[in-house]
MOPAC internal coordinates of N, CA, C and O (Angstrom, degrees):
PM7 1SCF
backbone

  N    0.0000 0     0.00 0     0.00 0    0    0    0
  C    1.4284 1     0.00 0     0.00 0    1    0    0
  C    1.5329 1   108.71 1     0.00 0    2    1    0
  O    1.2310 1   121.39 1   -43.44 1    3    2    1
  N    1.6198 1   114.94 1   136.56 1    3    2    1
  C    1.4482 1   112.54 1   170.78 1    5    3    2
  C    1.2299 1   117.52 1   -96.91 1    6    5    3
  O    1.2310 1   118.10 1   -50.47 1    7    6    5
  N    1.4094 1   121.22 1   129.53 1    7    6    5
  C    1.5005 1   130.46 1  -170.35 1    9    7    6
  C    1.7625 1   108.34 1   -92.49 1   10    9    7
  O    1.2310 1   122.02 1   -38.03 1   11   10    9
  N    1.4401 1   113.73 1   141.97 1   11   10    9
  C    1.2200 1   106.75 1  -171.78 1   13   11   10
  C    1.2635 1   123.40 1   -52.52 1   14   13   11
  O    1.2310 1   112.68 1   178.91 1   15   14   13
  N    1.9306 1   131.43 1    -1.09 1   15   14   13
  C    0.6989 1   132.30 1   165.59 1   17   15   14
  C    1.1873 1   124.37 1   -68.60 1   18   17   15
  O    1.2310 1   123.25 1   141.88 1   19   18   17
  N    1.6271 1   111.37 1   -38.12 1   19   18   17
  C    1.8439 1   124.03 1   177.69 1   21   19   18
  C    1.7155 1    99.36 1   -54.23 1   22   21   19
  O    1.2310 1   124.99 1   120.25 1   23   22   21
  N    1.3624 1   108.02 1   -59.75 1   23   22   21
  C    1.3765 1   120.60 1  -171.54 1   25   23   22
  C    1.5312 1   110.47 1   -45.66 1   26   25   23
  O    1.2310 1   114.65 1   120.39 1   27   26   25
  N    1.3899 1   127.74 1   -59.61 1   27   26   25
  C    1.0880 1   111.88 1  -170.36 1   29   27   26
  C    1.8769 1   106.65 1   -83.71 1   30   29   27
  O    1.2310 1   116.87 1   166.33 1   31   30   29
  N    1.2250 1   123.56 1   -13.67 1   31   30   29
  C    1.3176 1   111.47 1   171.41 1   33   31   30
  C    1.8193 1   116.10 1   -78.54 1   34   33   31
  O    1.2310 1   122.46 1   172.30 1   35   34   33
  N    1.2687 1   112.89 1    -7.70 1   35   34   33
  C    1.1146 1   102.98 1   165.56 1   37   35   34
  C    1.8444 1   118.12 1  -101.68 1   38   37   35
  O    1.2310 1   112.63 1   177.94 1   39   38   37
  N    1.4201 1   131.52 1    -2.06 1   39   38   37
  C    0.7386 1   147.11 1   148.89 1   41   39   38
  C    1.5707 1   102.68 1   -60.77 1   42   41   39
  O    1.2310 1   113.20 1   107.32 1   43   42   41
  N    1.1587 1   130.45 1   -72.68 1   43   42   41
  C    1.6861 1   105.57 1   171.10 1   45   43   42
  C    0.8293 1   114.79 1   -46.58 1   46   45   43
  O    1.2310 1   106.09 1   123.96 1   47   46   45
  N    1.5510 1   143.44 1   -56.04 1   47   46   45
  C    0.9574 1   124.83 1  -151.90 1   49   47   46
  C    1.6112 1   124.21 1   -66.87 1   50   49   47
  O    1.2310 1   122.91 1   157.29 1   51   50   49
  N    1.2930 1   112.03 1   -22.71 1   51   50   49
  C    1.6525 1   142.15 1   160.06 1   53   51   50
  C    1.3856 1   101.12 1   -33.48 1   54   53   51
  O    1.2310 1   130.95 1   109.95 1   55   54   53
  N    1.5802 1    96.49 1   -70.05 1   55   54   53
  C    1.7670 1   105.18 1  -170.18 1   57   55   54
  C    1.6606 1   106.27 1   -73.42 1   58   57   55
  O    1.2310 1   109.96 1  -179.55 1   59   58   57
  N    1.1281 1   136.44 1     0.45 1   59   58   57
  C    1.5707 1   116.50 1   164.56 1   61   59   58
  C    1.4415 1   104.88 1   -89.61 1   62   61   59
  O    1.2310 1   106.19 1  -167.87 1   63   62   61
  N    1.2613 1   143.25 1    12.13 1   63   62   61
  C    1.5474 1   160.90 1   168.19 1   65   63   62
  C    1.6712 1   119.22 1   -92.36 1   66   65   63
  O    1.2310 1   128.63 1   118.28 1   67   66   65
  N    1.5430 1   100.97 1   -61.72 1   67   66   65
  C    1.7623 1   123.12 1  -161.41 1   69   67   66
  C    1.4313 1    93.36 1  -134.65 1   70   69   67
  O    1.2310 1   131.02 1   -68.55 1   71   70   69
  N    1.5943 1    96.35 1   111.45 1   71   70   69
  C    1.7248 1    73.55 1   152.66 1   73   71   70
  C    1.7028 1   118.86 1  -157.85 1   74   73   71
  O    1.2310 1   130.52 1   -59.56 1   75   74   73
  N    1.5680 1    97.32 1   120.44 1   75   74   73
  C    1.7073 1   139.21 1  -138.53 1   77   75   74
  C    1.8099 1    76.32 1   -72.66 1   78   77   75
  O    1.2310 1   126.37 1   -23.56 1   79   78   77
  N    1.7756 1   105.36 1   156.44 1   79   78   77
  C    1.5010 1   111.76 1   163.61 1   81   79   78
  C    1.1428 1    96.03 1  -131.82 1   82   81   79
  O    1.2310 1   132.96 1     4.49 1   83   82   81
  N    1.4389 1    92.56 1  -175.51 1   83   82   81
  C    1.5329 1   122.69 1  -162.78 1   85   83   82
  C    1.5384 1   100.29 1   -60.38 1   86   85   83
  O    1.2310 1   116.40 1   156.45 1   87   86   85
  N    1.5610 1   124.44 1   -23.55 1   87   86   85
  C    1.4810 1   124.24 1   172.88 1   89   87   86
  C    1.5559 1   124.91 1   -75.57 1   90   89   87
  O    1.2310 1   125.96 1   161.76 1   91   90   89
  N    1.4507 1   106.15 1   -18.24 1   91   90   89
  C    1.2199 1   115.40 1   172.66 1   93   91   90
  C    1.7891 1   131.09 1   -51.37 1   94   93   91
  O    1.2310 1   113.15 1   -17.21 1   95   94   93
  N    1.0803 1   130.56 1   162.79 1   95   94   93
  C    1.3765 1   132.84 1  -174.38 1   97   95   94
  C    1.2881 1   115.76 1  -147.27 1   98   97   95
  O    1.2310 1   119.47 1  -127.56 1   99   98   97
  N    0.8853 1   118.62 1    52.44 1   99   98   97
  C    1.8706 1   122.00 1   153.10 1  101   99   98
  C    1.4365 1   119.02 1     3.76 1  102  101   99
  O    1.2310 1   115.68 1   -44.65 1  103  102  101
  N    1.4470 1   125.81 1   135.35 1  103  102  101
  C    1.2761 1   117.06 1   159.11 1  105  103  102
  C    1.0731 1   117.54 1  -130.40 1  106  105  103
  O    1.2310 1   103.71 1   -58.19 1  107  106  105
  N    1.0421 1   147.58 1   121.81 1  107  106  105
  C    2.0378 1   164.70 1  -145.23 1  109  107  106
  C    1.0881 1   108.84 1  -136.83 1  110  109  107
  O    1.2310 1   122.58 1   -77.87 1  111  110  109
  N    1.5558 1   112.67 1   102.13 1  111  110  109
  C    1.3234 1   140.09 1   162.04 1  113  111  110
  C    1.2629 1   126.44 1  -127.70 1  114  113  111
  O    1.2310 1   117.26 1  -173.11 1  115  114  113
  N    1.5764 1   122.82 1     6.89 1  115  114  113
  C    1.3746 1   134.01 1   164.60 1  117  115  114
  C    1.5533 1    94.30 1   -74.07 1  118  117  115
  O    1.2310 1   131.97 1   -13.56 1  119  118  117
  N    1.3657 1    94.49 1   166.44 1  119  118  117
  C    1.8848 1   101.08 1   168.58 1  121  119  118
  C    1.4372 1    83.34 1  -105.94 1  122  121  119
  O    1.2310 1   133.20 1   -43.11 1  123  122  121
  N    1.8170 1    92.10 1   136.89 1  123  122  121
  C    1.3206 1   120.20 1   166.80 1  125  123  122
  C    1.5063 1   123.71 1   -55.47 1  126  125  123
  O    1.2310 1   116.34 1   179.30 1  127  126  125
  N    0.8940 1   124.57 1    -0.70 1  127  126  125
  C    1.5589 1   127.44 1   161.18 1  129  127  126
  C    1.4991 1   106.99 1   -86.78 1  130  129  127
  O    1.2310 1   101.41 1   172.38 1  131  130  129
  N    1.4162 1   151.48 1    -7.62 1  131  130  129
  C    1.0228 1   133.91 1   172.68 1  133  131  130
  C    1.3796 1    89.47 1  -101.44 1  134  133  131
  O    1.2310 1   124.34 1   -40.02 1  135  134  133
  N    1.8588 1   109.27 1   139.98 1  135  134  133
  C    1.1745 1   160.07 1  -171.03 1  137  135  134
  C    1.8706 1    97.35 1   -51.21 1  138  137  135
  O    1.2310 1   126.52 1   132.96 1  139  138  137
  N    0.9367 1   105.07 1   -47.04 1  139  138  137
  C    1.7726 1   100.48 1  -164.08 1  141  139  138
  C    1.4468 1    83.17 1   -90.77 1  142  141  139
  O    1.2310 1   101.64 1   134.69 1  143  142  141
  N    0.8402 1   151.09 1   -45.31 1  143  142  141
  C    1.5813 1   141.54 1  -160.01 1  145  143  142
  C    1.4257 1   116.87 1   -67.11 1  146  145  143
  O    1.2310 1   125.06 1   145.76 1  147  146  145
  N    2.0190 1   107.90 1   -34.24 1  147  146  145
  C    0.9575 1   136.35 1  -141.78 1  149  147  146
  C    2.1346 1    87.72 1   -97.82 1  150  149  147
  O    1.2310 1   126.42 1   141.20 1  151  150  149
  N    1.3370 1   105.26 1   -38.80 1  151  150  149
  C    0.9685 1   118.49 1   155.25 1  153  151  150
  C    1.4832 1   136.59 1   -75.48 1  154  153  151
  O    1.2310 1   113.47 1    92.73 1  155  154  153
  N    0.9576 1   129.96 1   -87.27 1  155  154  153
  C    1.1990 1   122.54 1  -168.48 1  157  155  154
  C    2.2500 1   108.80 1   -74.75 1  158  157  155
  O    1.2310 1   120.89 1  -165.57 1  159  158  157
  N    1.4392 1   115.90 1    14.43 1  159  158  157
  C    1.3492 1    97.81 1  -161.22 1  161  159  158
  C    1.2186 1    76.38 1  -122.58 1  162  161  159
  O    1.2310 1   109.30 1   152.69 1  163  162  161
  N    1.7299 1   137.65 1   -27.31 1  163  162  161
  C    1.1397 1   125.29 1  -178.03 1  165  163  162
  C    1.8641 1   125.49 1  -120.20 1  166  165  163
  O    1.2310 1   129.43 1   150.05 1  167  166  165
  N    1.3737 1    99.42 1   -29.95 1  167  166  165
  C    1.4399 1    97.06 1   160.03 1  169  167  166
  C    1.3325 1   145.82 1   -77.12 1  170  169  167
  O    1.2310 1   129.93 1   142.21 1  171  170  169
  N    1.5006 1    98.46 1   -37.79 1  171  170  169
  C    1.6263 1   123.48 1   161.61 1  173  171  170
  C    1.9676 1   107.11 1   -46.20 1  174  173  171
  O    1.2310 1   126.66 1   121.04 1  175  174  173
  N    1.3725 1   104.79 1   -58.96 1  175  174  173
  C    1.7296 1   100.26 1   175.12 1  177  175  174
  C    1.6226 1   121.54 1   -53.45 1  178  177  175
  O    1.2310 1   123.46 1   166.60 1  179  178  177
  N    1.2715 1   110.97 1   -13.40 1  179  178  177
  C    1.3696 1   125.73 1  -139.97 1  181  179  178
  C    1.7098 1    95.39 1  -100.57 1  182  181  179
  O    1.2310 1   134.21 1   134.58 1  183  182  181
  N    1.6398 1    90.12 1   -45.42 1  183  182  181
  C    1.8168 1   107.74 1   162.97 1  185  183  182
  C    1.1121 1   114.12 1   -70.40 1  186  185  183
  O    1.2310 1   111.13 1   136.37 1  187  186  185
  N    0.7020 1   134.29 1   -43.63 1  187  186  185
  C    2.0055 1   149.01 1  -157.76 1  189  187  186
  C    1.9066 1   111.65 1   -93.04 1  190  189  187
  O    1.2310 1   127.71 1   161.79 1  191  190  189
  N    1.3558 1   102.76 1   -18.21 1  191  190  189
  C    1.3763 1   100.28 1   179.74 1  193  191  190
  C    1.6651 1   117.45 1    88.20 1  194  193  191
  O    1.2310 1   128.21 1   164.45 1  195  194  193
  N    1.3306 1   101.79 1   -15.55 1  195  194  193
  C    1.8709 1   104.89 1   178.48 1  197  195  194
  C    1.1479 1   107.24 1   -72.14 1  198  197  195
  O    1.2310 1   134.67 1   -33.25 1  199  198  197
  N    1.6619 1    89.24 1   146.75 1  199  198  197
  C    1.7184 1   117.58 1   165.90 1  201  199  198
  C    1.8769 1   112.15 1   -51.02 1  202  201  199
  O    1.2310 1   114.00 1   -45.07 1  203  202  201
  N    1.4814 1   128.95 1   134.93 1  203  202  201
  C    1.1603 1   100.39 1   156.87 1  205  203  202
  C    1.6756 1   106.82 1  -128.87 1  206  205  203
  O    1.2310 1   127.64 1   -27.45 1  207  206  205
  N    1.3182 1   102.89 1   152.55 1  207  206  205
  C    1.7585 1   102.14 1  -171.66 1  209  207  206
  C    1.5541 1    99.41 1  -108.85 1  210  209  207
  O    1.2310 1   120.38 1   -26.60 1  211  210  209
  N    1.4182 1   116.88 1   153.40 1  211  210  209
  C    1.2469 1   127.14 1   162.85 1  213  211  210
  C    1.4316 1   117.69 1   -78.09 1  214  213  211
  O    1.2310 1   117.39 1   -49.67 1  215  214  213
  N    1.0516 1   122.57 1   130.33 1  215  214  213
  C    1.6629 1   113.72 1   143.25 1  217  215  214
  C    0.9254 1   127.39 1   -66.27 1  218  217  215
  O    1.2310 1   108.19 1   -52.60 1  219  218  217
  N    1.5297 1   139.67 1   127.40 1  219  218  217
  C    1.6216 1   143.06 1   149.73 1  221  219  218
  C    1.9030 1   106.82 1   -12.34 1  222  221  219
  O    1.2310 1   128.12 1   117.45 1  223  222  221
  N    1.3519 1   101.96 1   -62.55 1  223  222  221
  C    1.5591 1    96.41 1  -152.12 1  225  223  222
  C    1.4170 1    88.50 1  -173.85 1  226  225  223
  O    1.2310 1   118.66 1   -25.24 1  227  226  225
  N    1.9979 1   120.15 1   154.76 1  227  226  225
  C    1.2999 1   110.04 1   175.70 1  229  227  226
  C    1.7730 1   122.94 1   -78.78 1  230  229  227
  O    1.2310 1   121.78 1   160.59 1  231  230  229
  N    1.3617 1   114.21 1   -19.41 1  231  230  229
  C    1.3132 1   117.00 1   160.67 1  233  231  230
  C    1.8972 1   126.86 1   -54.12 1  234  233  231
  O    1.2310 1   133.71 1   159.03 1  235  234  233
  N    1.1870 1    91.10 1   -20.97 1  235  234  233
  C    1.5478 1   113.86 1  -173.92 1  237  235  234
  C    2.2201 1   103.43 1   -83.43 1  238  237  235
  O    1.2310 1   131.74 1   150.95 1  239  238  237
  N    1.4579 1    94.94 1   -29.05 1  239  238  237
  C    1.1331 1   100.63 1  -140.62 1  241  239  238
  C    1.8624 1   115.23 1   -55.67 1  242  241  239
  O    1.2310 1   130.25 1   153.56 1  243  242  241
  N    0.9953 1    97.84 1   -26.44 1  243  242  241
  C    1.9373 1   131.61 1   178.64 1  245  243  242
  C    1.8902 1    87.76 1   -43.22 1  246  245  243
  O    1.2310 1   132.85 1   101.26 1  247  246  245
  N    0.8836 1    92.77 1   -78.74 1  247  246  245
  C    1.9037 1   125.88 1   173.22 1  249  247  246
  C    1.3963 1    84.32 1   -19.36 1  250  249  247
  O    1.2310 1   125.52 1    85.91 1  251  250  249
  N    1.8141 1   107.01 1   -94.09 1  251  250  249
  C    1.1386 1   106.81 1  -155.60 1  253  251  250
  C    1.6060 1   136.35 1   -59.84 1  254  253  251
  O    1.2310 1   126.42 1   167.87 1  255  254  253
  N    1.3313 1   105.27 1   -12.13 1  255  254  253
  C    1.2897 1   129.95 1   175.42 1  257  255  254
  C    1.6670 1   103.28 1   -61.91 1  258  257  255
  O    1.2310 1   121.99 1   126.69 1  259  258  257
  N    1.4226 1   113.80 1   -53.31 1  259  258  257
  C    1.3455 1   109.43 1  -157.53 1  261  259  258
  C    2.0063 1    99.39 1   -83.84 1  262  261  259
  O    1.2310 1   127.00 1   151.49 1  263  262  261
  N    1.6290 1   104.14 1   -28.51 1  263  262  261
  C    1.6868 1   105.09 1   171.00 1  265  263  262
  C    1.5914 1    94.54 1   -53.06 1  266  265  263
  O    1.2310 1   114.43 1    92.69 1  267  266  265
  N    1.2032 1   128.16 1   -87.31 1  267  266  265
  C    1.5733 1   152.17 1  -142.48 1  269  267  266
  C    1.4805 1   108.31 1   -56.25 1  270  269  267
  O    1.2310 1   127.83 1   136.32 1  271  270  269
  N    1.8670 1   102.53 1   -43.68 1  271  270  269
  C    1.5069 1    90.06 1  -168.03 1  273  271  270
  C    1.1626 1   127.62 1    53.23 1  274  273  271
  O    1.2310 1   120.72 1  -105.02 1  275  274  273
  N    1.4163 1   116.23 1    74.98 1  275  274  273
  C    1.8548 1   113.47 1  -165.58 1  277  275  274
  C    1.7981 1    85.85 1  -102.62 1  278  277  275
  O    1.2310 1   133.13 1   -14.75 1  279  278  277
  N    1.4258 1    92.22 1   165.25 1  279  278  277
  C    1.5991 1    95.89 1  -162.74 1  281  279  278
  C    1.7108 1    66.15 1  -109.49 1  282  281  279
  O    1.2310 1    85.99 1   173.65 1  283  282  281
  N    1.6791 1   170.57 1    -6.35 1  283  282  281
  C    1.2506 1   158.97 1  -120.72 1  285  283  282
  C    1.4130 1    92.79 1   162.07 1  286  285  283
  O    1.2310 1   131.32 1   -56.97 1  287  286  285
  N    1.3869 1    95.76 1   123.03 1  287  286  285
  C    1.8640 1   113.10 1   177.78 1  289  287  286
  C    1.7658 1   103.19 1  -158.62 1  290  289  287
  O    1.2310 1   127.13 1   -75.62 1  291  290  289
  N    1.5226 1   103.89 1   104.38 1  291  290  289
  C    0.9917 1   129.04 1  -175.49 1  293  291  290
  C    1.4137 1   123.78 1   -93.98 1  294  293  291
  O    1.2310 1   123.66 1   -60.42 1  295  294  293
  N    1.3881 1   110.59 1   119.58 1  295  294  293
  C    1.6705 1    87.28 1  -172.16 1  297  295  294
  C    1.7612 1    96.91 1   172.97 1  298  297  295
  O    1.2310 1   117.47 1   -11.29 1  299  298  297
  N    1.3833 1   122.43 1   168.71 1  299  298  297
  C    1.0308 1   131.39 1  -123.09 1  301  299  298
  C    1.6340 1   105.38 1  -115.78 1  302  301  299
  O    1.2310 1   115.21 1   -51.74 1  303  302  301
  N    1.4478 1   126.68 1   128.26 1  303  302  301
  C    1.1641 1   120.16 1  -162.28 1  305  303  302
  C    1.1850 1   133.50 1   -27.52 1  306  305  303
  O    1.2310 1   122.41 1   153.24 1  307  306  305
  N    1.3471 1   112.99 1   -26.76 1  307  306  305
  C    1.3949 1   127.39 1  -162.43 1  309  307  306
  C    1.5447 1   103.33 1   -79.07 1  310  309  307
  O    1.2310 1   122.61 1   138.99 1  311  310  309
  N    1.3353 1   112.60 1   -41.01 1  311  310  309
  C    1.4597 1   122.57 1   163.28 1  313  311  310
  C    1.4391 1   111.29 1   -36.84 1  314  313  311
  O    1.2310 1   127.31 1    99.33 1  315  314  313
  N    1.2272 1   103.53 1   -80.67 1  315  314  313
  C    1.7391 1   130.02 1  -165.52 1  317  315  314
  C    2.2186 1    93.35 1   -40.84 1  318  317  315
  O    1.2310 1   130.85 1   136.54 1  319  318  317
  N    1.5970 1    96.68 1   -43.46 1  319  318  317
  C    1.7172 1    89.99 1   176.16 1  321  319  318
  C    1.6003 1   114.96 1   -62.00 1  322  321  319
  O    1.2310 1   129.81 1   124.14 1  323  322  321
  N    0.9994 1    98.69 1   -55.86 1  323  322  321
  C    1.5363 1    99.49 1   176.68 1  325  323  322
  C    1.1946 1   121.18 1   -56.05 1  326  325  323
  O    1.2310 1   108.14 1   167.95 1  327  326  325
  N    1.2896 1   139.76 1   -12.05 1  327  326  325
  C    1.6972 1   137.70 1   165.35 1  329  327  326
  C    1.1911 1    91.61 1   -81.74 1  330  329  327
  O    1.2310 1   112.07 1   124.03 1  331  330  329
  N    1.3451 1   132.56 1   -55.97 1  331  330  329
  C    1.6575 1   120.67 1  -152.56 1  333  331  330
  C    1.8633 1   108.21 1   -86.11 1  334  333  331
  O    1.2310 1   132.68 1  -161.04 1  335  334  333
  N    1.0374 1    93.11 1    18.96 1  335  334  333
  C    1.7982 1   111.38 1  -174.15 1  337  335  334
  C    1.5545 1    95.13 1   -85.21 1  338  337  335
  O    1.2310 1   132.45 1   117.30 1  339  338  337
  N    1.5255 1    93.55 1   -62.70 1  339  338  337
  C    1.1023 1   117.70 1  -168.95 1  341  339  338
  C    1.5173 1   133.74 1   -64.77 1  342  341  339
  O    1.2310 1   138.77 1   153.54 1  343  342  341
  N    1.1659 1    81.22 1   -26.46 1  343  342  341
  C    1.9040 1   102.82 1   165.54 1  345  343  342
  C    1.4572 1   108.54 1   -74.56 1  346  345  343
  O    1.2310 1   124.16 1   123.94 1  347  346  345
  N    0.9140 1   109.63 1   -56.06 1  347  346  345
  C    1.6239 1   130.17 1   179.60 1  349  347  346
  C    1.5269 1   110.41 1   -45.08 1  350  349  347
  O    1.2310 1   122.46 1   144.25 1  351  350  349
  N    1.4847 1   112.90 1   -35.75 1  351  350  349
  C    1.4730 1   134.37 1   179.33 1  353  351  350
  C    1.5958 1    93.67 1   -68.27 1  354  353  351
  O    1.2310 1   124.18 1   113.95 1  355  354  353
  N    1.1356 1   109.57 1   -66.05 1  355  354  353
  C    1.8080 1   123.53 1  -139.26 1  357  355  354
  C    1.6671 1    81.53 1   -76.66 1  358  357  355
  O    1.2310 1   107.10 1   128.12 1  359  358  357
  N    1.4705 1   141.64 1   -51.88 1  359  358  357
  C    1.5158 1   138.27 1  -155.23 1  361  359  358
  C    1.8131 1    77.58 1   -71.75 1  362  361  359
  O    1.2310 1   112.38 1   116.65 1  363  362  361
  N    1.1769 1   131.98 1   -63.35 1  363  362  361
  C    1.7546 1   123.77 1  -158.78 1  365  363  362
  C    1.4893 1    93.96 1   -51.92 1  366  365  363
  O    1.2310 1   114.31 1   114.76 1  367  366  365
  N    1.4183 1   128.39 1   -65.24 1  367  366  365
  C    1.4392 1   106.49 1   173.07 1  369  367  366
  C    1.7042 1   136.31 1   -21.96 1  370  369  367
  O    1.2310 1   139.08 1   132.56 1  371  370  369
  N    1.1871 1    80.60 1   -47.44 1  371  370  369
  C    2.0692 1    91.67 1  -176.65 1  373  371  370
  C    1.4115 1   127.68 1   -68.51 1  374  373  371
  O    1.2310 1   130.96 1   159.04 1  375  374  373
  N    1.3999 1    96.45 1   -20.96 1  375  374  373
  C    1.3994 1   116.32 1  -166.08 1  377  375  374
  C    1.5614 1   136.17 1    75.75 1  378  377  375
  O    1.2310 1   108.52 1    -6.23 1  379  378  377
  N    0.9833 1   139.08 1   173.77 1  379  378  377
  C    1.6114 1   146.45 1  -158.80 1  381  379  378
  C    1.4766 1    90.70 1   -44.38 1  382  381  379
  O    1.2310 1   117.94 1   106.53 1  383  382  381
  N    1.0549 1   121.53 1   -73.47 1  383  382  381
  C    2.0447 1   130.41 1  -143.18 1  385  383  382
  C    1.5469 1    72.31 1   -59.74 1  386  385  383
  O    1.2310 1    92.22 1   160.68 1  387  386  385
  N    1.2616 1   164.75 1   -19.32 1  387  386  385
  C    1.8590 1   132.80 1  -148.51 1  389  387  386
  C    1.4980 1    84.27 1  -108.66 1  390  389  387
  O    1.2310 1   117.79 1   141.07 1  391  390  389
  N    1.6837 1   121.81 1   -38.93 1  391  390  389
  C    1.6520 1   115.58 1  -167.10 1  393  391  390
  C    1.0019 1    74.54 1   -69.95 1  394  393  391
  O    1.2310 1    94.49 1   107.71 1  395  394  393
  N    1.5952 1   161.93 1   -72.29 1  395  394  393
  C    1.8263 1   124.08 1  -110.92 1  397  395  394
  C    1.8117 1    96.96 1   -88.21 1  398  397  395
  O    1.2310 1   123.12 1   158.29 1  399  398  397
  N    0.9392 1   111.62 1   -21.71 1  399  398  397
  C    1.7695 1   111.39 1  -169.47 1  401  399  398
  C    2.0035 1    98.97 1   -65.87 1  402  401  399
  O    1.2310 1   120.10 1   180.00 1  403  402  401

């Protein structure tokens, strides 16, 4: 169990790394029961003064990215593979001239 002490010392410790302002825009598409999300997607804004937006759903998420425009999108390697999968997909579609640019 994390005690509000863990919580807010790792919330500093966040901010001697990153540190988000009041212009910032969060985007939250982890479920709030996992620990890093729970941290850095909702407490960290909470310190920092940023907006944070929900996503609908991760199928949605493409969508909501381009509605929301989060200036901060937090989230977990497995994510980050699956966008660059997907890029990787869409440039092989296009052919050579779209990869060299």
């Amino acid at each position: 169990m994390l005690s509000h002490r863990n919580v807010v010392s790792n919330v500093l410790s966040v901010l001697k790394r990153v540190r988000p302002s009041t212009e910032d825009v969060f985007l939250s598409f982890l479920p709030l029961s996992h620990t890093f999300e729970r941290t850095v997607g909702y407490y960290l804004p909470i310190a920092t003064g940023s907006a944070v937006a929900y996503a609908r759903s991760i199928p949605q998420l493409g969508d909501d990215m381009r509605t929301i425009r989060p200036t901060v999108l937090v989230a977990v390697p497995r994510i980050y593979e699956r966008a660059y999968t997907a890029i990787r997909s869409e440039l092989t579609k296009k052919g050579p001239l779209a990869r060299a640019e």
